[in-house]
N, C-alpha and C positions, 0 to 999 in steps of 0.2 A: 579623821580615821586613817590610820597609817594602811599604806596596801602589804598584802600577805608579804612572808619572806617569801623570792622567786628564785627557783633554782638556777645556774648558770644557764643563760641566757643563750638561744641558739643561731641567734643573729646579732653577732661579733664582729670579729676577722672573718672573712671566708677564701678558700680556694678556688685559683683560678676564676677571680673575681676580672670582670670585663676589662681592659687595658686601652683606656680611650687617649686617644692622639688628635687631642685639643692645640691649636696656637695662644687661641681665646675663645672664651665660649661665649655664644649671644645671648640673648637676654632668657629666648626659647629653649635651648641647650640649660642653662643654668635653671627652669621653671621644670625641667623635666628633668635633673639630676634629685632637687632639692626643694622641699618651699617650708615659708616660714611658716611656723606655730606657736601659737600661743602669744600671752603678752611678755613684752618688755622686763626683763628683771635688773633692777637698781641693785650694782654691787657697791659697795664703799671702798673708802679709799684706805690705805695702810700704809703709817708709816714705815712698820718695819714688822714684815713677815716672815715668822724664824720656825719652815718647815717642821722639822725635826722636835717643836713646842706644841705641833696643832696639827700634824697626821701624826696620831697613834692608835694603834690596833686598842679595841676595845669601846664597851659599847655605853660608857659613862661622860665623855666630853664632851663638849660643845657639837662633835661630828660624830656621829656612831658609824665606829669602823669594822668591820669584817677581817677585811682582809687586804695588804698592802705587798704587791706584786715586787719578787727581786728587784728588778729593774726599775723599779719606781723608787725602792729601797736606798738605789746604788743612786741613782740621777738624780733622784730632787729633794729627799729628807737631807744634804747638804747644803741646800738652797737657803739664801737669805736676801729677801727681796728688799729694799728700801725704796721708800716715796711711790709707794703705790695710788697713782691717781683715781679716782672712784671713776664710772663706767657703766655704759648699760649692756647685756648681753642679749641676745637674743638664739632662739633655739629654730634649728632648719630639720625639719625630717630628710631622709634618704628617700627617692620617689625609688631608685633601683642601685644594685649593689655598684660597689666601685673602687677605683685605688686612690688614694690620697691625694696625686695629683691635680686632678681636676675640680676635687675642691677647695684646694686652695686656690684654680683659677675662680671659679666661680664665688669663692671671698671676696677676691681683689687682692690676693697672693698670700706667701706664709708669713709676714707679716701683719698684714689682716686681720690671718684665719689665729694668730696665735694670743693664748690670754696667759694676766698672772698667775702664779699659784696659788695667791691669794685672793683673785678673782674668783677659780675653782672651788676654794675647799667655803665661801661666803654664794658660789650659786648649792652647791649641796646642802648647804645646812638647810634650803626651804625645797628644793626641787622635789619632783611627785618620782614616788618611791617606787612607781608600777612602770615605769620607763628606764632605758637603758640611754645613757649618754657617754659622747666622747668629745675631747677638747684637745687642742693644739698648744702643747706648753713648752716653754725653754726652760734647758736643766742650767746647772750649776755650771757646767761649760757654754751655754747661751746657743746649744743643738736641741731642734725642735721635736717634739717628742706629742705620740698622740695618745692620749692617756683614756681610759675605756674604763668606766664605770656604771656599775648595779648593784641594785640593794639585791642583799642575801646573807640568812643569818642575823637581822637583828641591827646589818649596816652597812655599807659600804664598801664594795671590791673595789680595788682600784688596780690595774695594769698598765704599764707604760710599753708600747711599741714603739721603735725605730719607724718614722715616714718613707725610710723607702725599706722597709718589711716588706716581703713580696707575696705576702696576702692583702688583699684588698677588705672592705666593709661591705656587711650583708644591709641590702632597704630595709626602712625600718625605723634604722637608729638615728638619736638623735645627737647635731650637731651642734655644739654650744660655742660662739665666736660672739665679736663683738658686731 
């Protein structure tokens, strides 16, 4: 059973979200930013993923989509990824809000914390519809972008943020990294 359409979500970005001044974070610090849920999801691999074929607005394709954010527009519908190796993701809630920083310490950096596009648009097509997620993706210029998605409307918002946007993430949301 699909969950309702949910209207724009109120735990996003947020204002003057805390600004923590991490070197590294311990094991304790990372258990109280984040913790894992749920199981493991098995993405495939791709040999060649051609954005601009497989984000489109409308709620008939493979991905039912809503809504596809300028900025998402302009960065990554140019994107074409080749030899995408398959991967398993897994999802972390927010224990409390934050700025992107520190979770990419607590990834293991933004290398880590960042996935394909084609990893992205192959965790939506099963993810559960009644939660809000965001992911760390490289655009067409290989600048790390955190992309904020929720169903509403029948599919799929998607916005792309700049990582150092100087609003931060409200607790809550969840974080899809490998």
């Amino acid at each position: 059973m699909n969950a309702p359409d949910n209207p724009e979500p109120a735990n996003d970005r947020v204002e003057n979200a805390p600004v923590m001044d991490f070197a590294e974070l311990s094991p304790d610090q990372t258990d109280a930013l984040m913790q894992v849920v749920g199981a493991p999801v098995p993405v495939p691999a791709a040999e060649r993923f051609v954005a601009r074929e497989h984000f489109v607005v409308g709620h008939d394709g493979a991905l039912p989509i809503s809504l596809l954010g300028d900025d998402f527009l302009t960065h990554f519908l140019p994107l074409v990824e080749e030899d995408v190796a398959a991967s398993t993701l897994y999802q972390r809630v927010l224990v409390k809000s934050t700025i992107d920083a520190p979770i990419f310490l607590a990834l293991g950096g933004e290398d880590a914390a960042s996935v394909p596009l084609a990893h992205l648009f192959a965790f939506l097509k099963t993810a559960d519809r009644g939660k809000w997620y965001f992911l760390y993706v490289r655009d067409v210029a290989s600048q790390l972008w955190a992309i904020d998605t929720y169903w509403r409307d029948g599919g799929w918002d998607m916005e792309a943020y700049s990582v150092t946007y100087p609003r931060g993430w409200r607790g809550g949301g969840h974080v899809v990294s490998r």
